[in-house]
KEKOL-287216 format. One record per residue (C-alpha): residue number from 1; chain; x, y, z. Coordinates in steps of 0.001 Angstrom, whole numbers. Layout:
<loros>
  num  cadena       c1       c2       c3
  NUM       A        X        Y        Z
...
</loros>
This chain:
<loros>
  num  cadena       c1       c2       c3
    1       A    39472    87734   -21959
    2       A    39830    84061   -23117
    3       A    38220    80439   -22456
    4       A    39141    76857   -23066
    5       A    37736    73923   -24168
    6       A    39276    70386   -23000
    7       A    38459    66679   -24915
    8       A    39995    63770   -23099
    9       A    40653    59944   -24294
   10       A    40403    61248   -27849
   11       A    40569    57946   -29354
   12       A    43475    59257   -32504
   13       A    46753    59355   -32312
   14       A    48383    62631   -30684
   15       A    50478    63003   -33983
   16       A    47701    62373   -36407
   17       A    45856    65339   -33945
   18       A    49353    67509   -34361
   19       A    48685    67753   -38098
   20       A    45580    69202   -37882
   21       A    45973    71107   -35145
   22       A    48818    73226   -36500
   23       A    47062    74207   -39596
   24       A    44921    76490   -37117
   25       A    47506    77953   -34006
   26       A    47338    81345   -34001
   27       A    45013    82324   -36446
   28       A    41320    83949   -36159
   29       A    38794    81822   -35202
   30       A    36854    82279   -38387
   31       A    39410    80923   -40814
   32       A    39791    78551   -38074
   33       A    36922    76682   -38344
   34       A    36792    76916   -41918
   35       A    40167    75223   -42245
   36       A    39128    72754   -40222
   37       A    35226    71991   -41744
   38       A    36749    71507   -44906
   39       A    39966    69439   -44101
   40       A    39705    65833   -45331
   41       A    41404    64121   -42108
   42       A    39422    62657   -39374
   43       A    40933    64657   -36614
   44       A    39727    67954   -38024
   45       A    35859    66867   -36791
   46       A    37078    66556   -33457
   47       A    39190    69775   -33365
   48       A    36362    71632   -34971
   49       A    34382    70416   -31994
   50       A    36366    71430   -29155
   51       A    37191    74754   -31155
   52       A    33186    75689   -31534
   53       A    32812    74742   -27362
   54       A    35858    76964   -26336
   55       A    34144    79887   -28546
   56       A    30348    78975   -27425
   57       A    32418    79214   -23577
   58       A    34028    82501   -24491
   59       A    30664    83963   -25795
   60       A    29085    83247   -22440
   61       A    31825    84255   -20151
   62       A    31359    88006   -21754
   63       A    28134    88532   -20909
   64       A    26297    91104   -21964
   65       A    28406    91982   -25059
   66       A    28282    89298   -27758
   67       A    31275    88280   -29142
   68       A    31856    87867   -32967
   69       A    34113    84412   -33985
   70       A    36061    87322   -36100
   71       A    36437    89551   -33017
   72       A    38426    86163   -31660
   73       A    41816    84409   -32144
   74       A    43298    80804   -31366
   75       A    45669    81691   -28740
   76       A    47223    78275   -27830
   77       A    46119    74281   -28691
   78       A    47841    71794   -27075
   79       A    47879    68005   -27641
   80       A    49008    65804   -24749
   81       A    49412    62199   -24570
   82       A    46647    60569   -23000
   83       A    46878    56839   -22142
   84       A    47816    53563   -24396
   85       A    45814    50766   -24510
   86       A    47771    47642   -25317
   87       A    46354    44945   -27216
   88       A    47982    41533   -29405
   89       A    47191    40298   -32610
   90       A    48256    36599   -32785
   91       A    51388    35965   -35132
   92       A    52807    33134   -36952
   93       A    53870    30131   -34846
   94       A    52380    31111   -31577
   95       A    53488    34341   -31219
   96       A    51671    37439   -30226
   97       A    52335    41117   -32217
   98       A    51562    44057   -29829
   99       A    48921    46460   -30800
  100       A    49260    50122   -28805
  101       A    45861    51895   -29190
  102       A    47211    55755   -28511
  103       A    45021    58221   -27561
  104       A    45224    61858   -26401
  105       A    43860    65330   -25068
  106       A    43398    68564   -26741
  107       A    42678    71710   -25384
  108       A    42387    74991   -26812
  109       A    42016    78719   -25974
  110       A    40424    81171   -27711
  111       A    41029    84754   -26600
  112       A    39030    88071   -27708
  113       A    40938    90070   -30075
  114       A    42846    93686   -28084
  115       A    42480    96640   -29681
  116       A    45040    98128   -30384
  117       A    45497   102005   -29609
  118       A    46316   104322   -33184
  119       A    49759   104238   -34164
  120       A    52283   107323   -33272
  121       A    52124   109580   -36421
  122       A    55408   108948   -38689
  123       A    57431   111734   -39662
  124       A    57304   112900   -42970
  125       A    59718   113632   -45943
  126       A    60345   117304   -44792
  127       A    61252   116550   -41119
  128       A    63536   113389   -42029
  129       A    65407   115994   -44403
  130       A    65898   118929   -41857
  131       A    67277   116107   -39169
  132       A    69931   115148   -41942
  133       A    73104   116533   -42198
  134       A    73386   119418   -45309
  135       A    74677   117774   -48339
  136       A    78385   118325   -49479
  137       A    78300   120678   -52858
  138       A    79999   119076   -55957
  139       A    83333   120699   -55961
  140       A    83814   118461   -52544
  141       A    82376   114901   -53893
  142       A    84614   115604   -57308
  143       A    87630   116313   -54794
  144       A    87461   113602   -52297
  145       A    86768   111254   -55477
  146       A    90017   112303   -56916
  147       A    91833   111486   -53852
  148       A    90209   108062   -53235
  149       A    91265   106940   -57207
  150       A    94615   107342   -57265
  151       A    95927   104117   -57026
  152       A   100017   103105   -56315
  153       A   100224   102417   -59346
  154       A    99802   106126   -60982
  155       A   101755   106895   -57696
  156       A   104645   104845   -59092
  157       A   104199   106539   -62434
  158       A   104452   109951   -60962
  159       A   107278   109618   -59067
  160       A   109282   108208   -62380
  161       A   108197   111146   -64022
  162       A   110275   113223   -61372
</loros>
């Protein structure tokens, strides 16, 4: 189950909101909206705003079971670009410098947290060890290591010899 929240003409600039936003994608809502209570920017107020609405919504669209902000994760936030006003500030010698007030929406959703069915029991020590192949006895490693060190240059040494 999941909800959203939506804040329009956010009056910040999408990429200031980006910062702050990313800090949060993905993880519970708890540590959530402690990240973003204690952040020092500006955008984190707003954020932690729409974040507490889309979990107040998700609370009331479960009805009669109350849901826990642990029980809950940030599933996706987005940030779109919202309209720019355009302003001037008058410049040297009659010119004009162009001011572009940016502003932008943000929308998150929160979902409930699955649980998730117990895991498949792993094997243990003594089944891994009969599904492995019996182990070679010494005699064999000491012979195949004989014939894997003999290099051409004893080779060369042994045929002199003859």
């Amino acid at each position: 189950m999941e909800a959203r929240a939506v804040n329009r003409y956010v009056s910040s600039s999408p990429r200031k909101m980006r910062l702050v936003i990313d800090l949060i994608r993905g993880k519970s809502v708890d540590v959530a909206l402690h990240l973003l209570h204690f952040s020092p920017k500006h955008a984190s107020k707003v954020a932690e705003k729409v974040l507490r609405s889309a979990v107040s919504n998700l609370q009331n669209k479960d009805g009669g079971g109350r849901l826990e902000p642990e029980q809950m994760t940030v599933k996706s936030v987005c940030v779109d670009v919202s309209m720019t006003m355009k302003r001037s500030l008058p410049a040297p010698m009659g010119r004009a410098y162009k001011i572009r007030k940016r502003s932008h929406h943000l929308t998150i959703v929160v979902a409930a947290k699955e649980e998730r069915p117990a895991a498949t029991p792993r094997r243990t020590t003594a089944a891994k060890a009969e599904s492995k192949p019996a182990a070679r006895s010494v005699e064999e490693s000491a012979r195949t290591k004989k014939k894997s060190s003999s290099s051409p240059k004893k080779k060369t040494e042994a045929a002199e010899k003859k």
